[in-house]
Residue frames as a rotation matrix with the C-alpha (Angstrom) as fourth column:
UNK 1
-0.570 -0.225 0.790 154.43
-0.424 0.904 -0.047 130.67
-0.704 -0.362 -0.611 97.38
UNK 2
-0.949 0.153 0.275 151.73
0.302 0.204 0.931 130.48
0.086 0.967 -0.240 94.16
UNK 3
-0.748 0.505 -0.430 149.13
-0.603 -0.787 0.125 131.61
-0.275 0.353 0.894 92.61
UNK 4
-0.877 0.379 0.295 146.28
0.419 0.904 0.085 129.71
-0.234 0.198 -0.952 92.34
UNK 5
-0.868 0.324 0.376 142.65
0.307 -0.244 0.920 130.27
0.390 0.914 0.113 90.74
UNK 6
0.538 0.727 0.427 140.30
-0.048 -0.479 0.877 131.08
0.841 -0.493 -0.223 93.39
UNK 7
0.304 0.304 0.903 140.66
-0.774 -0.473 0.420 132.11
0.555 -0.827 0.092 97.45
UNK 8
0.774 0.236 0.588 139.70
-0.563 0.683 0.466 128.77
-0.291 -0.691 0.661 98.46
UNK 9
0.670 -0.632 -0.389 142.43
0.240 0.681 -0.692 127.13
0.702 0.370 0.608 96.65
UNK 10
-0.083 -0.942 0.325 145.10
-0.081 -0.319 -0.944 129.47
0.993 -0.104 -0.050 97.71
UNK 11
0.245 0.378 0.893 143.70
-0.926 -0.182 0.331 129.03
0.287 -0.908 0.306 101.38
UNK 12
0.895 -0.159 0.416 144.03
-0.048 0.894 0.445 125.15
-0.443 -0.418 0.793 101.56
UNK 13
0.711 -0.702 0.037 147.55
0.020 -0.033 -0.999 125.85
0.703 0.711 -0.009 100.11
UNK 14
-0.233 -0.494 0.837 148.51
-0.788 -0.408 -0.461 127.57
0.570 -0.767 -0.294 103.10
UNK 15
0.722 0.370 0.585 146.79
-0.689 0.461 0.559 125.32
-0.063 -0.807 0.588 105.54
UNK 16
0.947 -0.306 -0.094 149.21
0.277 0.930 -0.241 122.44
0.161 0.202 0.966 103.49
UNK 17
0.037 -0.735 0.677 152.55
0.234 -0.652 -0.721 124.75
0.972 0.185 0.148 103.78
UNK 18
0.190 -0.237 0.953 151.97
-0.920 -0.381 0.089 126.08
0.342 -0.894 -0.291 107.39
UNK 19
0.947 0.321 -0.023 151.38
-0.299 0.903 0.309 121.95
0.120 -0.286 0.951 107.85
UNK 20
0.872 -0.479 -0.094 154.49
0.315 0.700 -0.641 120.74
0.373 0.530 0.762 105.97
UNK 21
-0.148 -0.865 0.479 157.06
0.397 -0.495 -0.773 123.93
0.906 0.076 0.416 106.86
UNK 22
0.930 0.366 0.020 155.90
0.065 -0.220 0.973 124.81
0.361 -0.904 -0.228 110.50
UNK 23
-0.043 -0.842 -0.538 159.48
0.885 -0.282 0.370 125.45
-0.464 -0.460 0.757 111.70
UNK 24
-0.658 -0.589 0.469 159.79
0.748 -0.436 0.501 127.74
-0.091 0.680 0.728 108.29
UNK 25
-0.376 0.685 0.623 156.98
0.458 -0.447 0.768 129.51
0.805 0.575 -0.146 108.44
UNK 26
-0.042 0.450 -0.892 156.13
0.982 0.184 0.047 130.02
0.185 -0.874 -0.450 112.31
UNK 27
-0.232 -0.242 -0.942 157.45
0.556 -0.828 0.076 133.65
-0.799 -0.506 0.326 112.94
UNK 28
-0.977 0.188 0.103 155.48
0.025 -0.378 0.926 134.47
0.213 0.907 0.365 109.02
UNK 29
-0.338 0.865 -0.372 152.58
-0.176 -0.446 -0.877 136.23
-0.925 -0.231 0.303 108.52
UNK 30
-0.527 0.233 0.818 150.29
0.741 0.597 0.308 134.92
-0.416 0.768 -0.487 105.16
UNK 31
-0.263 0.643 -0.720 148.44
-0.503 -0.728 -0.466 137.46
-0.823 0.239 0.514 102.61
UNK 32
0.044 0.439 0.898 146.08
0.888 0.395 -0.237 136.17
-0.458 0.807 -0.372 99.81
UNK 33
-0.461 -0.108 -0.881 146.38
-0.159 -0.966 0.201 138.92
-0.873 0.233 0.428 97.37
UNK 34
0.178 0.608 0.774 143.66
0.625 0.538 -0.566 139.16
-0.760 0.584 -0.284 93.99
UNK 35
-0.343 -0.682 -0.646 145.13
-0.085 -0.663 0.744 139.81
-0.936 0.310 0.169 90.95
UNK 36
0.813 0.466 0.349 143.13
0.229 0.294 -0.928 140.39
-0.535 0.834 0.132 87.80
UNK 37
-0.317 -0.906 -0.281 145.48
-0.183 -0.232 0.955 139.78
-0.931 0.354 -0.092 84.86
UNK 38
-0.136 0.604 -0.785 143.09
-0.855 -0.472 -0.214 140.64
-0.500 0.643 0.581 82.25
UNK 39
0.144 0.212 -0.967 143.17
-0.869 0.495 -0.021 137.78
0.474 0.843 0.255 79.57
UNK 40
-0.776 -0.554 -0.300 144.80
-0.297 0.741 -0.602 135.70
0.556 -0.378 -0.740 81.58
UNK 41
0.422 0.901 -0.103 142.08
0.157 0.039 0.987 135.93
0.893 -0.432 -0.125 84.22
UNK 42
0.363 -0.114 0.925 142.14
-0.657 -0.735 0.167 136.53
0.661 -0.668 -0.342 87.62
UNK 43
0.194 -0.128 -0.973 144.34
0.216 0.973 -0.085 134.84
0.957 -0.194 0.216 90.32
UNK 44
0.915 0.395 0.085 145.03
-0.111 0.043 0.993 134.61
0.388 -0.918 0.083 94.01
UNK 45
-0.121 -0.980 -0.157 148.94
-0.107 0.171 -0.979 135.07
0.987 -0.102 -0.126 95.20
UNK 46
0.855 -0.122 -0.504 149.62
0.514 0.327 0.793 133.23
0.068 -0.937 0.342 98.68
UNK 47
-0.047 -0.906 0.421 152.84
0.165 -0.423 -0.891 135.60
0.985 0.027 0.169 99.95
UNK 48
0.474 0.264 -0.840 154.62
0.798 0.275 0.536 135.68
0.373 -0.924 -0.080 103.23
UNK 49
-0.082 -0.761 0.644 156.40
-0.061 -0.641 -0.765 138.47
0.995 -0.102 0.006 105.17
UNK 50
0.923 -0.280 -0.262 157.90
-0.361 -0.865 -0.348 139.51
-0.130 0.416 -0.900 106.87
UNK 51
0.782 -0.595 0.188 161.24
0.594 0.618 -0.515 139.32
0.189 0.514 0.836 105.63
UNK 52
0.227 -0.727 -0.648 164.58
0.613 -0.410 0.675 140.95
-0.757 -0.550 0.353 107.64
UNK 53
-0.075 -0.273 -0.959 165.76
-0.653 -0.714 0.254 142.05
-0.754 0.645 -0.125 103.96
UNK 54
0.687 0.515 -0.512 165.80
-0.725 0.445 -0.525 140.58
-0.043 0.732 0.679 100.36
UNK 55
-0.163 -0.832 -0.531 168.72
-0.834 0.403 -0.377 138.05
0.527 0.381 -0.759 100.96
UNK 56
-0.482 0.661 0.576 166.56
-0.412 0.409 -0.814 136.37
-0.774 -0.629 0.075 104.32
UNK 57
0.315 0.936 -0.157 163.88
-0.695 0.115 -0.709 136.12
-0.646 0.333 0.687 101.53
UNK 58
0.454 -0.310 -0.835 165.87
-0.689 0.472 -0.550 134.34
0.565 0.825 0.001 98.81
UNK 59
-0.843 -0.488 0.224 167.59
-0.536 0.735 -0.416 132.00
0.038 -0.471 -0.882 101.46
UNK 60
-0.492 0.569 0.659 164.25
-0.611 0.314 -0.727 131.23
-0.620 -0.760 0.193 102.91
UNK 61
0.467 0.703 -0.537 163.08
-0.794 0.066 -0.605 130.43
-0.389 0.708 0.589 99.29
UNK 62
-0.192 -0.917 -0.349 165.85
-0.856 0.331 -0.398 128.16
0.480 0.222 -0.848 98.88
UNK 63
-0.743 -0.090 0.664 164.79
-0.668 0.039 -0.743 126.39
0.041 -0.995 -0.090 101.44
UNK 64
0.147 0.943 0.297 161.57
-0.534 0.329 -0.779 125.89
-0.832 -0.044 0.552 100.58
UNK 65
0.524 -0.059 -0.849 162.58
-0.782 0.362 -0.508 125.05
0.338 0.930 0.144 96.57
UNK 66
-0.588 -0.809 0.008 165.16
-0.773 0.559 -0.299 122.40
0.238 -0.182 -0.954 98.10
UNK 67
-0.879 0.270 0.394 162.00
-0.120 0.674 -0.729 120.75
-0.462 -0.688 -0.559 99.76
UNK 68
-0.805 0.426 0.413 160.15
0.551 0.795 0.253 120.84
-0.221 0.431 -0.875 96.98
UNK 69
0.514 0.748 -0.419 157.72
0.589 -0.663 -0.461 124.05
-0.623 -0.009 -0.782 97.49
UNK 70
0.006 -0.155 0.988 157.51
0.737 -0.667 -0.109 126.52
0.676 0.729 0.110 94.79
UNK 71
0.476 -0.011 -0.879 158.71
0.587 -0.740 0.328 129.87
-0.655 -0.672 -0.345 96.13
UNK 72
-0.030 -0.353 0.935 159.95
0.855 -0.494 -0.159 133.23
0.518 0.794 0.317 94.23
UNK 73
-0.475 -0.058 -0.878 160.34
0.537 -0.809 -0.237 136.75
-0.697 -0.584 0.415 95.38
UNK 74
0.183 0.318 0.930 158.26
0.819 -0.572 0.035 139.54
0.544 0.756 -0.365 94.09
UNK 75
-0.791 -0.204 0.577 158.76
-0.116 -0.876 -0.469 143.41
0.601 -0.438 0.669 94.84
UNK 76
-0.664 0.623 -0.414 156.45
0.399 -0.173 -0.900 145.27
-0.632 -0.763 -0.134 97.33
């Protein structure tokens, strides 16, 4: 759902997302994940699961992109 530059961002992300999509999100679990991407620097991915299979996921993203929320699939 994005990537954002520290914890606390990607935290009050979610809080705004579980807010906005609360139908779309209810039966999802949230993971902050820290990724150091060397030069780039390090960032924080917000990602939900779980996800029935990868066609669920890409609808659901649809969904969300339709309403305005960045969304994208990444592998596992």
């Amino acid at each position: 759902l994005g990537a954002y530059k520290s914890d606390a961002e990607a935290e009050k992300n979610w809080k705004s997302i579980s807010t906005k999509f609360a139908s779309q999100v209810s039966d999802k679990q949230y993971r902050v994940f820290r990724v150091d991407l060397g030069s780039k620097g390090i960032f924080y991915r917000l990602q939900l699961s779980p996800f029935e299979n990868a066609a669920a996921a890409q609808a659901f993203c649809r969904t969300l992109s339709a309403k305005g929320q960045g969304c994208f699939l990444v592998g596992k």
